[in-house]
C-alpha positions in Angstrom: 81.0 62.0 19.6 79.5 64.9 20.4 80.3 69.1 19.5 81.1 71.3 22.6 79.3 74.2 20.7 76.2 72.3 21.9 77.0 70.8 25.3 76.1 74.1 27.3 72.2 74.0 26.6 70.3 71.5 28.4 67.2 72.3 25.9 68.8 70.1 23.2 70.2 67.0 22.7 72.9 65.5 20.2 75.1 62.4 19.3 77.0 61.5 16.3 77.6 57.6 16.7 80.9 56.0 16.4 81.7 51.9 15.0 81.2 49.7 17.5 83.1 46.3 17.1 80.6 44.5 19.8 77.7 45.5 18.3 75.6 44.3 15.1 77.0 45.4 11.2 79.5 47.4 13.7 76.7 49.7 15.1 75.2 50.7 11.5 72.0 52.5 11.7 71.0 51.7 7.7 67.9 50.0 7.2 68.3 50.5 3.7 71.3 49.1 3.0 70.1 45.1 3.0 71.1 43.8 6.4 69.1 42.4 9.1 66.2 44.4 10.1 66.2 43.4 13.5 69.8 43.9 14.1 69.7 47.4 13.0 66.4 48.2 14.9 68.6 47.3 18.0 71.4 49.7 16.8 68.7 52.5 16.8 66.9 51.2 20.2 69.9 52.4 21.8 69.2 56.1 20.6 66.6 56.1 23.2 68.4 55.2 25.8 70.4 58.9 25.4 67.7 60.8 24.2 64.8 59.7 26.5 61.7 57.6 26.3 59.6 60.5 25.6 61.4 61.1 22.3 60.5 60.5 18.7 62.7 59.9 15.6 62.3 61.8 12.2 64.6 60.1 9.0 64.2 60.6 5.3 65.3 58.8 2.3 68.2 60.8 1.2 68.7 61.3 -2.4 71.5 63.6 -2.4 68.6 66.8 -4.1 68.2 69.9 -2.7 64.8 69.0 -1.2 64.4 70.6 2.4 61.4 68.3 4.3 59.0 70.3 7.2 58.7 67.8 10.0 55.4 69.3 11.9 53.9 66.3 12.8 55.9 63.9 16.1 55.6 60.2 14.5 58.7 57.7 14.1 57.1 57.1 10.7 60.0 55.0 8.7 62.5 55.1 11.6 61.3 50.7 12.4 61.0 50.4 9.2 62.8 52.1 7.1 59.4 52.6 4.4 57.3 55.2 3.5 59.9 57.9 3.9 59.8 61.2 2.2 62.9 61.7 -0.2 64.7 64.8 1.4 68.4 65.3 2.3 67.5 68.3 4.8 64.7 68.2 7.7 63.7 71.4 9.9 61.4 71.1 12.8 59.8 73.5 15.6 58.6 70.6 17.5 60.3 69.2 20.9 61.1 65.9 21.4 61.4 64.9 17.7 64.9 63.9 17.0 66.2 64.8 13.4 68.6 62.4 11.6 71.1 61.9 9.0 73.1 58.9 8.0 76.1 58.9 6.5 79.5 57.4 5.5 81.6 60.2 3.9 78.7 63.1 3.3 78.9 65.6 5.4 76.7 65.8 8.2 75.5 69.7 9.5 73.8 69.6 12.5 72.0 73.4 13.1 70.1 74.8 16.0 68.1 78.2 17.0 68.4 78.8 20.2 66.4 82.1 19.6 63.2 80.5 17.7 63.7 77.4 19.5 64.1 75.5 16.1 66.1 72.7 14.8 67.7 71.2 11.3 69.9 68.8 9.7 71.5 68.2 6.7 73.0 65.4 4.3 75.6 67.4 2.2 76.9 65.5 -0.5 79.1 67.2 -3.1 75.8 67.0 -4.8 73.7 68.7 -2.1 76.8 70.3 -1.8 76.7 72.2 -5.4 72.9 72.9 -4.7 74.0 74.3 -1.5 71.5 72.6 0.4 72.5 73.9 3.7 71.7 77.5 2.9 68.6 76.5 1.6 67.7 74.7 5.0 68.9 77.6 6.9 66.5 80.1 4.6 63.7 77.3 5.6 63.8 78.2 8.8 63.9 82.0 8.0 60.7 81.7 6.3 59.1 79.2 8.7 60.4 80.0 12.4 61.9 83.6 12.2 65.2 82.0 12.5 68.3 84.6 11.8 71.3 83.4 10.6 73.4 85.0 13.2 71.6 83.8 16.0 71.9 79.8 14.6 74.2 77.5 15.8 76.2 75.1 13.7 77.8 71.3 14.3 80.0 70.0 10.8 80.6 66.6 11.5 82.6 63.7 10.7 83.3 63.3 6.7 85.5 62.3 4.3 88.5 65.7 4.1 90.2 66.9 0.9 93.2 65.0 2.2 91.1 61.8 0.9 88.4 62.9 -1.3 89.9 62.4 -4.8 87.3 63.7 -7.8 87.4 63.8 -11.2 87.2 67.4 -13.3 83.2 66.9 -13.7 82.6 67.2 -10.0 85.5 69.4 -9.3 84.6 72.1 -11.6 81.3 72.4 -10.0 83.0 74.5 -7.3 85.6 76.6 -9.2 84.4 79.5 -6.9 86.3 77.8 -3.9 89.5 77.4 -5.0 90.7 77.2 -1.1 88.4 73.7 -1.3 89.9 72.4 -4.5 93.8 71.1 -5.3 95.1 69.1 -7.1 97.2 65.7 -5.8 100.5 64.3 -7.5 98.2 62.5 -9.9 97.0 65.4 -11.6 93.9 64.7 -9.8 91.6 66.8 -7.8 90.7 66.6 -4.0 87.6 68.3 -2.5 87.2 69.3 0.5 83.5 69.6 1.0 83.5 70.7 5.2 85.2 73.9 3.9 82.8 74.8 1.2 79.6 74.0 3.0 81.5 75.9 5.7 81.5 79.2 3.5 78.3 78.3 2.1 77.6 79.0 5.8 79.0 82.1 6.1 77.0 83.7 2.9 74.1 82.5 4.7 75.3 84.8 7.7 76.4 81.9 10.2 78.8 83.5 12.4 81.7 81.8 12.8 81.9 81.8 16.3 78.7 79.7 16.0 80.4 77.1 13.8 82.3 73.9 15.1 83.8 72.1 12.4 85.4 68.6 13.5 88.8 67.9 11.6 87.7 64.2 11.2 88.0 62.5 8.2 85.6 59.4 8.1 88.2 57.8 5.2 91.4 58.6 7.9 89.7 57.3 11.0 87.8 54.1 9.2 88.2 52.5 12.0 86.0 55.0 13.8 83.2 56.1 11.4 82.1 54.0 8.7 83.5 55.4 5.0 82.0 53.9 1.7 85.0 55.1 -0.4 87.5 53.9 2.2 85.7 50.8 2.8 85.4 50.3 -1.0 81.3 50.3 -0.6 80.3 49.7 3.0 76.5 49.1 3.7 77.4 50.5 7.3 76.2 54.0 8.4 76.6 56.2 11.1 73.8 58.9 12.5 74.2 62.8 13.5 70.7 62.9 15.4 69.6 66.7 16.9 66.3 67.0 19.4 65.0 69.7 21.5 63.9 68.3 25.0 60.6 69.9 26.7 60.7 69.0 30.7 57.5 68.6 32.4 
């Protein structure tokens, strides 16, 4: 899939994979997850084929912290395989033709982009990252790095597990008392977070216009059969990527 808030500048490219039934571990993208390595390098040879030859791949080890990673160097170092990676669950680059990823199977994925500074990030929000508000802390990266201004920065929320699925007990749920809009509580006296929304007002306080937000409605645990979902799928290794470059032409 991809976000119409992006399609209308042919300086950057984007994709959020789907499951692919024909395809190896249904088109995962996890190295780390203990399948076969080759399989998975030929899930993520066909990322080349949409974002060019030319193109390079950044990845991270994600850790669900609050660590934002500066990619100033064009390598695919870890991206064949999958070792000496830098723990981050954020990465920010000014360099073209470096695509920044995140995999995931119910975090959220944020996909943000400067059309101003000509810079790019992305983020692995978890409800840890989440609490540490991550994604403010990559946007204010790339205040301090690029010039980037808030208002100027464009946003993707992808695909992720919704509050309709997302059950939590009260030591996760009372992390976020101050977004009681995000939190209710189900017919089991349980709680269910809804961590789009909050890293959606997290996004706000950072000064994200929302005009410059697209949010997608889908919930990874709903549509299973679309994007891979470790609490629906009771533990899946399988992961899907959000991947955001900016293309230089000759």
């Amino acid at each position: 899939m991809r976000f119409k808030i992006f399609e209308n500048d042919n300086s950057i490219k984007h994709i959020v994979t789907e499951k692919n039934p024909n395809a190896g571990y249904g088109f995962s993208m996890a190295l780390h997850t203990g399948e076969d390595k080759e399989t998975i390098l030929s899930n993520r040879l066909k990322l080349s084929e949409y974002f060019g030859d030319d193109c390079h791949y950044a990845t991270a080890l994600q850790t669900h912290s609050d660590v934002v990673h500066v990619i100033d160097t064009i390598d695919d170092r870890g991206w064949e395989s999958g070792e000496g990676l830098v723990e981050a669950d954020a990465l920010i680059t000014n360099l073209p033709n470096i695509a920044l990823t995140v995999l995931t199977a119910d975090c959220v994925p944020i996909l943000l982009y400067d059309p101003i500074s000509k810079a790019i990030g992305v983020v692995h929000a978890g409800w840890r990252g989440t609490q540490q508000r991550i994604v403010a802390k990559a946007i204010s990266k790339m205040q301090e790095l690029y010039g980037t201004k808030a208002s100027d920065t464009i946003v993707g929320i992808g695909p992720s597990i919704g509050g309709c699925c997302y059950e939590v007990g009260s030591e996760v749920a009372d992390n976020f008392s101050e977004y009681p809009e995000s939190v209710s509580t189900n017919s089991n006296g349980k709680s269910q977070l809804d961590l789009k929304s909050i890293n959606r007002a997290q996004l706000l306080d950072s000064g994200i216009k929302s005009v410059h937000m697209e949010v997608t409605p889908i919930c990874t645990a709903c549509q299973s059969d679309r994007f891979f979902s470790y609490r629906k799928e009771q533990g899946c290794s399988g992961r899907f990527v959000s991947a955001l470059a900016m293309i230089s032409t000759p």
